[in-house]
C-alpha positions as CSV (number, residue, x, y, z in Angstrom):
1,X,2.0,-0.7,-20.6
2,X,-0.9,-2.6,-20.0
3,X,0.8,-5.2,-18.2
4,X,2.4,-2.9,-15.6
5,X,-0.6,-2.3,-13.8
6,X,-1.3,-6.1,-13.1
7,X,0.1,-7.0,-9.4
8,X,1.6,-9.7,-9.0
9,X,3.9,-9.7,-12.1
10,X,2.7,-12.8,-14.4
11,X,5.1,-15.4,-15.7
12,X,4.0,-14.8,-19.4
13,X,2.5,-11.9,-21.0
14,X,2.5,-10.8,-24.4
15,X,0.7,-8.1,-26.5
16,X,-1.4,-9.4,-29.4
17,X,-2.5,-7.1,-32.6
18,X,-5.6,-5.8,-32.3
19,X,-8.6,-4.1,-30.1
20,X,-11.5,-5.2,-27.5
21,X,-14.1,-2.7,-27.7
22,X,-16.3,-2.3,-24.8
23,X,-19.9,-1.7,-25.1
24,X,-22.4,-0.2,-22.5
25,X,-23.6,-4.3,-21.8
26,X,-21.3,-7.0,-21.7
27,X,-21.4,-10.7,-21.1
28,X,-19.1,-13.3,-18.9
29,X,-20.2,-16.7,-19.7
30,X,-19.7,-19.5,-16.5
31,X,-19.8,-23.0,-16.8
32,X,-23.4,-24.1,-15.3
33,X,-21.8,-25.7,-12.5
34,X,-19.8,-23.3,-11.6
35,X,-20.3,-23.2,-7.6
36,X,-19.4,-19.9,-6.2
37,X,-22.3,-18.1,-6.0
38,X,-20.9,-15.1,-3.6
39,X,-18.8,-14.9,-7.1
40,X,-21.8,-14.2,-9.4
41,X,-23.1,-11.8,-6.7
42,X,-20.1,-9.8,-7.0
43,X,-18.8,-9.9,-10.1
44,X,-21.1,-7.5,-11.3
45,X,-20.5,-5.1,-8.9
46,X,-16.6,-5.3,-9.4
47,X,-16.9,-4.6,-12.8
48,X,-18.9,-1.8,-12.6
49,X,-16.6,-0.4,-10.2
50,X,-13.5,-0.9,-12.6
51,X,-15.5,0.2,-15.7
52,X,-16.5,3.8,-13.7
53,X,-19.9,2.9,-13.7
54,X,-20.0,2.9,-17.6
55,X,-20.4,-0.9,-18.6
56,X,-22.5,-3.4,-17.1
57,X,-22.0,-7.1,-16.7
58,X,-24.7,-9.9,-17.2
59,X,-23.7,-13.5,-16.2
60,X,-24.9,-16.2,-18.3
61,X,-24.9,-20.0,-17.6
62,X,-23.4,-22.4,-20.4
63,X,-23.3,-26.3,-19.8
64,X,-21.3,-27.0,-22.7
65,X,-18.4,-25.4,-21.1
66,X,-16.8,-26.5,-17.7
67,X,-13.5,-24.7,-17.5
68,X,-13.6,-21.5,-19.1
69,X,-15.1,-17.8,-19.3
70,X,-16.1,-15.7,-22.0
71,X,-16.5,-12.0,-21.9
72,X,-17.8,-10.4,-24.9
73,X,-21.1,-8.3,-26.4
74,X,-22.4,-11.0,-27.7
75,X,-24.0,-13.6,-25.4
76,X,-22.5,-16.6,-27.2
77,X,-19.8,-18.9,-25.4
78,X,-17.4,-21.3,-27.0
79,X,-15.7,-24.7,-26.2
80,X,-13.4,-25.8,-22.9
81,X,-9.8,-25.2,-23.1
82,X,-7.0,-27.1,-21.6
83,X,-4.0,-25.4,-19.4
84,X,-1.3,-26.5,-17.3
85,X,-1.4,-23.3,-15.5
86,X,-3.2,-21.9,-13.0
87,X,-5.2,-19.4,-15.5
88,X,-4.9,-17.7,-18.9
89,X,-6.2,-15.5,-20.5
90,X,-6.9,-14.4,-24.1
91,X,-8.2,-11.1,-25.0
92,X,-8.8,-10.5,-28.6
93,X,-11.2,-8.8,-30.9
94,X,-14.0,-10.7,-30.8
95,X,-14.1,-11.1,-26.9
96,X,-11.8,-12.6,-23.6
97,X,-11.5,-15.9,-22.7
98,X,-10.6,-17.3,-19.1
99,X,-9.2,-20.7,-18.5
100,X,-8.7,-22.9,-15.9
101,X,-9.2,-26.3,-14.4
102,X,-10.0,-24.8,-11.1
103,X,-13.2,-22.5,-10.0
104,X,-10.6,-20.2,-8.3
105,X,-8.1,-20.3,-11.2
106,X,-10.8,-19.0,-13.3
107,X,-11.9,-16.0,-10.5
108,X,-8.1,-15.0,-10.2
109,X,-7.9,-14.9,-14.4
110,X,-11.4,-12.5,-13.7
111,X,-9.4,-10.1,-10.8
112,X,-6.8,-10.1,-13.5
113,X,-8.5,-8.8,-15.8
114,X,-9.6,-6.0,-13.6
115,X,-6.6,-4.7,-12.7
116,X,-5.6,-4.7,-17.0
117,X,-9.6,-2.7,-18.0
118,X,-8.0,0.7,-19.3
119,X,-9.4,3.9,-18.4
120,X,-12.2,5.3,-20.0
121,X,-12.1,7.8,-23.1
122,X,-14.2,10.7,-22.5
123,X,-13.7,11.7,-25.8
124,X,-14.6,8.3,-27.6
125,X,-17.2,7.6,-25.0
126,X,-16.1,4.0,-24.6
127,X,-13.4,1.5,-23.3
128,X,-10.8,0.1,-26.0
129,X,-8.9,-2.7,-24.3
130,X,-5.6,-3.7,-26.8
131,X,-5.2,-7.6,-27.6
132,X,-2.5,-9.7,-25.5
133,X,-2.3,-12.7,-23.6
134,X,-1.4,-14.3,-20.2
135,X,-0.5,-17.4,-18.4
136,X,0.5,-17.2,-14.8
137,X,0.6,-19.7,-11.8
138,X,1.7,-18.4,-8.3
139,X,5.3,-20.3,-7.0
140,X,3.8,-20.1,-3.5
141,X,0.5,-22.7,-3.0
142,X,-0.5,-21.3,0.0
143,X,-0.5,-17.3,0.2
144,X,-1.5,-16.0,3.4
145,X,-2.2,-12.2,5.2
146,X,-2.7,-12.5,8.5
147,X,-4.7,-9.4,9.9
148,X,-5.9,-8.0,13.2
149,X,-9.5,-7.0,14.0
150,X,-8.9,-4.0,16.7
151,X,-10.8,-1.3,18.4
152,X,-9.7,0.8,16.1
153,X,-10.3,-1.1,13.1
154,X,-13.6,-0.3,11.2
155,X,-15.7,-2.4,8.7
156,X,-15.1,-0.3,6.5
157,X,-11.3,-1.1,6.3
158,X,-11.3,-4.8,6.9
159,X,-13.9,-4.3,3.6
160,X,-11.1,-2.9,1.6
161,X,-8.4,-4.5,3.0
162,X,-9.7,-8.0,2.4
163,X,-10.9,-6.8,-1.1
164,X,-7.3,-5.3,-2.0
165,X,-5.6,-9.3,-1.0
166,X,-8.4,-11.0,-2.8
167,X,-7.4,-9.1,-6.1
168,X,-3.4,-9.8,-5.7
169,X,-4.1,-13.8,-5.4
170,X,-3.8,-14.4,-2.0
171,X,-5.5,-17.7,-0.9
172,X,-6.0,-17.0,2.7
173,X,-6.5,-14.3,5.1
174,X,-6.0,-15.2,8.7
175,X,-8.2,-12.7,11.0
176,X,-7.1,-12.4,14.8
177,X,-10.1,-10.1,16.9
178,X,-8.5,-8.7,19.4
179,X,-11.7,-8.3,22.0
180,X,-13.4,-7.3,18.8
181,X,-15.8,-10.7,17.6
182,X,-19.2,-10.8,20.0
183,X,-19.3,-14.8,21.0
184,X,-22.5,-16.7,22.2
185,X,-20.5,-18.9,24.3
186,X,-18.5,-15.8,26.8
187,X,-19.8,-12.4,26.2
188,X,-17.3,-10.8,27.8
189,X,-14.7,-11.9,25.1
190,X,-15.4,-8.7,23.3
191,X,-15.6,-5.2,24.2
192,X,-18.8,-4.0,24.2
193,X,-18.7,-2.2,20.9
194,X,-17.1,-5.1,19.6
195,X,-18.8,-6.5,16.2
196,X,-21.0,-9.0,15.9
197,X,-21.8,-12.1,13.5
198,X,-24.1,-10.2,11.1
199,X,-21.3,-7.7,11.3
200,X,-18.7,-10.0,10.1
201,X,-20.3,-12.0,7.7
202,X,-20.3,-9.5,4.5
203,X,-16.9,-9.5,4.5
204,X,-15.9,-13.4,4.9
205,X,-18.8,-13.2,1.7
206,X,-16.6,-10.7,0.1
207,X,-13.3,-13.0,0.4
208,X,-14.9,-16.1,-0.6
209,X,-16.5,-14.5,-3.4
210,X,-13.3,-13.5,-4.5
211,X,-11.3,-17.2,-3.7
212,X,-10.3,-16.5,0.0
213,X,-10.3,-19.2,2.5
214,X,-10.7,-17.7,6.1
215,X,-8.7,-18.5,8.7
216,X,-10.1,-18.5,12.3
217,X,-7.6,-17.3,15.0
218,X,-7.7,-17.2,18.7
219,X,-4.7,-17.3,21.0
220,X,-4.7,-20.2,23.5
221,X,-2.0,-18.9,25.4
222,X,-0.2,-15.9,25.8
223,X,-2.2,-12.7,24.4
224,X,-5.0,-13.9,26.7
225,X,-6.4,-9.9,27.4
226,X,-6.7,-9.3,23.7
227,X,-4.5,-6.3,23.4
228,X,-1.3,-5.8,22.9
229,X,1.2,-5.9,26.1
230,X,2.4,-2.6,26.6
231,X,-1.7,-1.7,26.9
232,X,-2.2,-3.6,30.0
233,X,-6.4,-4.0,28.8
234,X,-8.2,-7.4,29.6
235,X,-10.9,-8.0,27.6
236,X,-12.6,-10.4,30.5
237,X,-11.2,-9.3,33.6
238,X,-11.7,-5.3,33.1
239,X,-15.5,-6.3,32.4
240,X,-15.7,-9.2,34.8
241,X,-13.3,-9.4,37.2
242,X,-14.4,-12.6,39.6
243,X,-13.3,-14.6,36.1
244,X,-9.4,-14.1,37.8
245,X,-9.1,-18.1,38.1
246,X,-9.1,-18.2,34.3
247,X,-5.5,-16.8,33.7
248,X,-2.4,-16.9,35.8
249,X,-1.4,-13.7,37.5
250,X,-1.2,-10.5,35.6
251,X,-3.9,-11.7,32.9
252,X,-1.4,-11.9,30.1
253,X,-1.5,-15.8,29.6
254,X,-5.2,-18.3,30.0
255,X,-4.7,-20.8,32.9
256,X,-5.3,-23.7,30.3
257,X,-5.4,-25.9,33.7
258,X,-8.5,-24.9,34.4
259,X,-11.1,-27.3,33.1
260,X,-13.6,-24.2,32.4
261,X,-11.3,-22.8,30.2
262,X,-10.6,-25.8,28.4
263,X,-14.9,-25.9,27.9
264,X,-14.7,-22.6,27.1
265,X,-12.0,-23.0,24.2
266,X,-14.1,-25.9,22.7
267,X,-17.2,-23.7,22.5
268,X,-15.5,-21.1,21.5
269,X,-13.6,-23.1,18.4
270,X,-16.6,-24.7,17.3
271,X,-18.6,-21.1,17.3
272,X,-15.9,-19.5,15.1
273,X,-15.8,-22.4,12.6
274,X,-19.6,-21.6,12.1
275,X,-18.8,-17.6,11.5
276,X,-15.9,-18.4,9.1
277,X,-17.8,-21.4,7.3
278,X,-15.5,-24.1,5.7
279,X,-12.3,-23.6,6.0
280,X,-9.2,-26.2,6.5
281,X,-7.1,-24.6,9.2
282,X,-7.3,-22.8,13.1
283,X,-4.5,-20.5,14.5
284,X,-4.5,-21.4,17.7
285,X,-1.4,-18.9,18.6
286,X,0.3,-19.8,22.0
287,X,3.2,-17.2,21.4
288,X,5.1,-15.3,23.7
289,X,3.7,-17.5,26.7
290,X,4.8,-15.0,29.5
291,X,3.0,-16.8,32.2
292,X,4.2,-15.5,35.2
293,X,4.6,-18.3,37.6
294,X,6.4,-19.7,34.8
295,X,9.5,-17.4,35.3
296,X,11.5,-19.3,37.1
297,X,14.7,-21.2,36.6
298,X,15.3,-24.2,37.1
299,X,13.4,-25.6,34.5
300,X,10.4,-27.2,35.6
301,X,9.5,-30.5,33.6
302,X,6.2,-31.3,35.0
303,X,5.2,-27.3,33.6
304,X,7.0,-28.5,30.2
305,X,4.8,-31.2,30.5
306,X,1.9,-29.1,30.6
307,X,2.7,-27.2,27.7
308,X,3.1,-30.5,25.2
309,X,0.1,-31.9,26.8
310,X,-1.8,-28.8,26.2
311,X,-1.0,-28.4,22.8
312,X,-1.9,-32.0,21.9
313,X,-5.2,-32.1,23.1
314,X,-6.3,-28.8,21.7
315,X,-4.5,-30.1,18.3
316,X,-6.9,-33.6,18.8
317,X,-9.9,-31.6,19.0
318,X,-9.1,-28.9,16.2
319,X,-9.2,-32.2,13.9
320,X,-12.3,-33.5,15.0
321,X,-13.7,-30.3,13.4
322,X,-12.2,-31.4,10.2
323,X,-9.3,-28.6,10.5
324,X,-5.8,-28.5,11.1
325,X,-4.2,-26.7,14.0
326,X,-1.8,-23.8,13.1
327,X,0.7,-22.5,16.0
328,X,3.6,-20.1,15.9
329,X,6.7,-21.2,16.5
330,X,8.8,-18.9,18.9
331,X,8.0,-21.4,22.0
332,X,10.5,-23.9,20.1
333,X,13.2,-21.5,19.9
334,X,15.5,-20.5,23.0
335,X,16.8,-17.3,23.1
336,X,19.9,-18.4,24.3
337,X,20.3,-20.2,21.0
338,X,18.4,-17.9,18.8
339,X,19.6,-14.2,20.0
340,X,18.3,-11.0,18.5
341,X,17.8,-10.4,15.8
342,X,16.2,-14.0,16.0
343,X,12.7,-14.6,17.9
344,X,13.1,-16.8,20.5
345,X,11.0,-16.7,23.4
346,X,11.2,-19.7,25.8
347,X,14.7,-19.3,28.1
348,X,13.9,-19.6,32.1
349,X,10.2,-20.8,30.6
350,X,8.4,-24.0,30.7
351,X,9.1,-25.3,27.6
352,X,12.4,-27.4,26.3
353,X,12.4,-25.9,22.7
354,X,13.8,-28.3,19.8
355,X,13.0,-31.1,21.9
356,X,9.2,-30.4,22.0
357,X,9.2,-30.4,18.3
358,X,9.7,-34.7,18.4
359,X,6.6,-34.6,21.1
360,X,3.6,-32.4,19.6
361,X,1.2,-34.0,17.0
362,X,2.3,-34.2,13.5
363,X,-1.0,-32.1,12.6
364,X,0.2,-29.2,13.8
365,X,1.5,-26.6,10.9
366,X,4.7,-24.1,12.5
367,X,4.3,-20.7,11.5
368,X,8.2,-19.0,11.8
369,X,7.7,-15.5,12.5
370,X,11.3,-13.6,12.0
371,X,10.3,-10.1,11.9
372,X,14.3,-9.1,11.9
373,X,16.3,-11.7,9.5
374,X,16.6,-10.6,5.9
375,X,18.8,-12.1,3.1
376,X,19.2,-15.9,3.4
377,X,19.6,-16.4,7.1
378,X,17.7,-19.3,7.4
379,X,18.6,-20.8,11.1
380,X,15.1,-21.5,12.5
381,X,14.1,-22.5,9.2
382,X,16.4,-25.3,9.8
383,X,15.7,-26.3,12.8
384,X,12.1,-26.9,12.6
385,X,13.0,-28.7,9.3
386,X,14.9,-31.1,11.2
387,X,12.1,-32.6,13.1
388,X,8.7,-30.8,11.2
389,X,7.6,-32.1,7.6
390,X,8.2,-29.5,5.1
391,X,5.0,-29.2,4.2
392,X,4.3,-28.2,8.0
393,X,5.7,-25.5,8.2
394,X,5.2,-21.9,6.9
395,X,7.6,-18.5,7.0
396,X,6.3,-15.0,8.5
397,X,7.9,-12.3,7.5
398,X,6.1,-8.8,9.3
399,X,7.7,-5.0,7.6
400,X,10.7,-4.4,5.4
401,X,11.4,-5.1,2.2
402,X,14.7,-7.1,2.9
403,X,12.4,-9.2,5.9
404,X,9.6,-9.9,3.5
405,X,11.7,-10.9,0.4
406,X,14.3,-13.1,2.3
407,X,11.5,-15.3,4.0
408,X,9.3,-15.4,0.7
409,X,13.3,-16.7,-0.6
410,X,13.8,-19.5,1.3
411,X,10.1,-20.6,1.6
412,X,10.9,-21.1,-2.5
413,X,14.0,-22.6,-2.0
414,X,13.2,-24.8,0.4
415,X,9.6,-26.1,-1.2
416,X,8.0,-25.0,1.8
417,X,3.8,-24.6,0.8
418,X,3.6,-21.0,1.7
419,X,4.3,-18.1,3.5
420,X,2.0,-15.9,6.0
421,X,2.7,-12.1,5.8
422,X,2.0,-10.7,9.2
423,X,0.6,-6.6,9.9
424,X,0.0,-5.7,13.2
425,X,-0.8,-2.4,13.2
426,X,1.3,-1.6,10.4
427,X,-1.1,-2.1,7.8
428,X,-3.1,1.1,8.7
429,X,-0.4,3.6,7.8
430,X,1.7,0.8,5.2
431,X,-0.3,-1.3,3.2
432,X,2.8,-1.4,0.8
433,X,4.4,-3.9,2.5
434,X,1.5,-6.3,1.7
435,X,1.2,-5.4,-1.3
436,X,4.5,-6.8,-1.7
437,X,4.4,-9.9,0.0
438,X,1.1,-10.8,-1.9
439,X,4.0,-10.1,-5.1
440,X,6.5,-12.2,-4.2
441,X,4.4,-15.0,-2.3
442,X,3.1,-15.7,-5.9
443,X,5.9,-14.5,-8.5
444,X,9.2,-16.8,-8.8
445,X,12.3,-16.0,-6.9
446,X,14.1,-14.3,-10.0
447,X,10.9,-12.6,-10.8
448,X,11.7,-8.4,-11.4
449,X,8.4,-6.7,-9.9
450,X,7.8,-3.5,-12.1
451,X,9.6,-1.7,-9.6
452,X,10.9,-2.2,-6.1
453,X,10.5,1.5,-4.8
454,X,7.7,1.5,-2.0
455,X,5.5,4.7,-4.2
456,X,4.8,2.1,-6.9
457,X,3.2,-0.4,-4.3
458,X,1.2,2.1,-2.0
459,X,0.4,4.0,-5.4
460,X,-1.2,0.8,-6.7
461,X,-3.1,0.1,-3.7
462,X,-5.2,3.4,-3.3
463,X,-5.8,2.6,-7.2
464,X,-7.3,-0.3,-6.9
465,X,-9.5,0.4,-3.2
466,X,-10.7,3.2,-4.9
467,X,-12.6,0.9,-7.4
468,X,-12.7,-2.0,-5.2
469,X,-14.8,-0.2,-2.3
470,X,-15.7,3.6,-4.1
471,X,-16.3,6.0,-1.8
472,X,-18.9,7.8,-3.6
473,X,-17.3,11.1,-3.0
474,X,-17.2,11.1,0.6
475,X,-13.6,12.1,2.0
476,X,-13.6,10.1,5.5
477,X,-14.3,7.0,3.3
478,X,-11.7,7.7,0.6
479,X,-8.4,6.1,0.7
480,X,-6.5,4.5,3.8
481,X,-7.3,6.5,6.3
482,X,-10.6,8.4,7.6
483,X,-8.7,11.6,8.2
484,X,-5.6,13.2,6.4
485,X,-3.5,14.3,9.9
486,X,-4.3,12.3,12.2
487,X,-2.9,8.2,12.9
488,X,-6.1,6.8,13.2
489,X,-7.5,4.2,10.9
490,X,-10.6,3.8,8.9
């Protein structure tokens, strides 16, 4: 029973004979050099949360141990452990051990065990954990949730939200701000209500506390208002408009040919890196690139050009911050070859598609996002394959069960290192679907999830946020959504 409430589904599990009895005090043992102190902060906190206030956790250092955890009443530790995995763990009578060779291995066996701590017995007055075991590695390396930072979106959620994907083992959460992240180098990049640094920097403390890498994202391109199309809003020129010359007409897409942009993008770059901290990537975007002088056919070569050029330079410069440049990939893909219900957005544009892909730096990672493929359809996947490294390119499934599994498929078929799970605004009324992609971006292909009807993974989601972020009784801060009738997020 145990083991149906652990997301994602673990490759082994098996019940051992036997109880772990819980007292009011218990203690995890670390390895002295055990790095992650944002971990030892929270830990304590987490467990409390899980254990409904009734069991507190001390951390103790051991430096005869370098790759394991103990968890037991008794303040006493034991010896390392080897595992080929990517955690175990062993709970028995006399206490829980944690293994593995990795300081995130050993804090995804800990937001394991979370999810398996049983409900307390009001009429024993204590928890009584039965015996069993697990090994588990994820079949996806990289394991990513992109999410947007709007308006609408308060601390509050992002809190949760980031807390909720740190506990199913993803590895990375990209965030976008749309007009939402206060920047030294441009005020007028963000609203005026917009959040700033000290705002921010709880929760990237919250992800990497919990083994998240952050992912810094800011569209070079297209998206230049920062709000979706069908708004009309620009961030910049609503606030400031003699700032025109920095877009091309209508506002939708930065005029990256103006050398005061291009300043603007390397402060800009540098001042996020600092927010997110270390960190190996930078979504750059430049999708849907409607640039309206752009619209045109003939093709224009000297704008295609442009576009290759453009993309190089800002790739150069992303690696001289000792990251690599992420991009999505619908620029590559003409419509006229890729019809609905493909993505393709470049026909009567500047750019030449497929044969771009031989021109831009081999640093740059492709993110394919298919929001309307399912099954094994897998003809972009192919095409960028034919020019881009496997291991530089990811899949980007967005809603729908048959979406989501299919690209999670292929990216496992075809050894690709991972797949990004997009949400839009989706994730406000839905967090099922990610949920589910953080399931299947880690279990194997063949893998049965405890259930594949949608109740089981929205149900397991308000379980967990409730203990993850409690709301201390207060309704607006309970569950998904500050209200019950209205749309509107937290």
């Amino acid at each position: 029973m145990g083991k149906m409430n652990l997301f994602p589904t673990p490759k082994y599990y098996c019940d051992i004979c036997g109880e772990f009895v819980f007292s009011d005090k218990v203690y995890m043992i670390l390895p002295e050099g055990f790095g992650n102190e944002d971990f030892v902060a929270l830990a304590p906190e987490l467990w409390s949360n899980f254990t409904a206030g009734k069991s507190r956790l001390e951390i103790i250092r051991d430096k005869a141990i370098s790759n394991v955890a103990y968890i037991s009443v008794t303040p006493e530790g034991g010896a390392d452990k080897s595992t080929e995995y990517d955690y175990e763990i062993f709970a028995e009578e006399s206490g829980i051990t944690l293994v593995s060779m990795t300081e995130n291995g050993l804090i995804r066996a800990f937001l394991s065990l979370l999810q398996m701590l049983p409900a307390y017995s009001l009429k024993n007055k204590r928890f009584t954990m039965p015996c069993f075991e697990i090994k588990d590695s994820p079949t996806l390396k990289m394991r990513c949730i992109h999410l947007c930072v709007l308006p609408e979106t308060t601390l509050l959620f992002l809190k949760k939200t980031v807390r909720l994907l740190a506990l199913l083992k993803c590895t990375h959460i990209i965030l976008e701000f749309f007009a939402m992240l206060k920047l030294d180098c441009f005020p007028y990049l963000a609203w005026s209500f917009g959040y700033t640094k000290d705002d921010i920097a709880p929760i990237i403390r919250d992800g990497r506390a919990m083994g998240i890498e952050f992912i810094p994202m800011f569209n070079h391109m297209g998206h230049a208002g920062g709000s979706r199309f069908r708004l009309g809003k620009n961030v910049v020129l609503d606030q400031a408009p003699e700032y025109e010359e920095y877009f091309l007409p209508g506002g939708w897409t930065w005029n990256v040919e103006n050398p005061d942009v291009l300043s603007l993008f390397e402060r800009m770059r540098a001042e996020m890196c600092e927010i997110f901290g270390c960190g190996r990537y930078f979504h750059i975007g430049c999708d849907e690139v409607y640039a309206a002088d752009s619209l045109c056919d003939p093709y224009d070569k000297e704008d295609n050009e442009k576009f290759v050029a453009f993309i190089n330079k800002t790739a150069d410069s992303i690696k001289k911050l000792g990251r690599t440049p992420i991009m999505w990939g619908d620029m590559f893909l003409d419509d006229k070859d890729f019809p609905y219900p493909y993505c393709g957005n470049i026909s009567h544009r500047c750019c030449l598609g497929a044969e771009n892909l031989g021109k831009i730096s081999r640093d740059i990672i492709i993110a394919d996002w298919q929001y309307n493929i399912g099954g094994d359809r897998s003809e972009s996947v192919d095409l960028f394959l034919r020019t881009v490294p496997a291991e530089n390119l990811l899949l980007c499934p967005w809603t729908g069960f048959d979406n989501i599994k299919g690209r999670c498929d292929i990216a496992k078929e075809k050894s690709l290192p991972g797949v990004i799970g997009t949400t839009w605004t989706d994730i406000y009324r839905e967090p099922k679907f990610s949920v589910y992609t953080a399931c299947l971006m880690w279990e194997g292909k063949d893998t049965e999830t405890p259930s594949a009807r949608w109740e089981i993974f929205k149900l397991h989601a308000a379980q967990n946020i409730r203990k993850l972020v409690p709301s201390g009784g207060i309704y607006e801060d309970a569950g998904f959504y500050g209200h019950e009738l209205d749309a509107k997020p937290l």
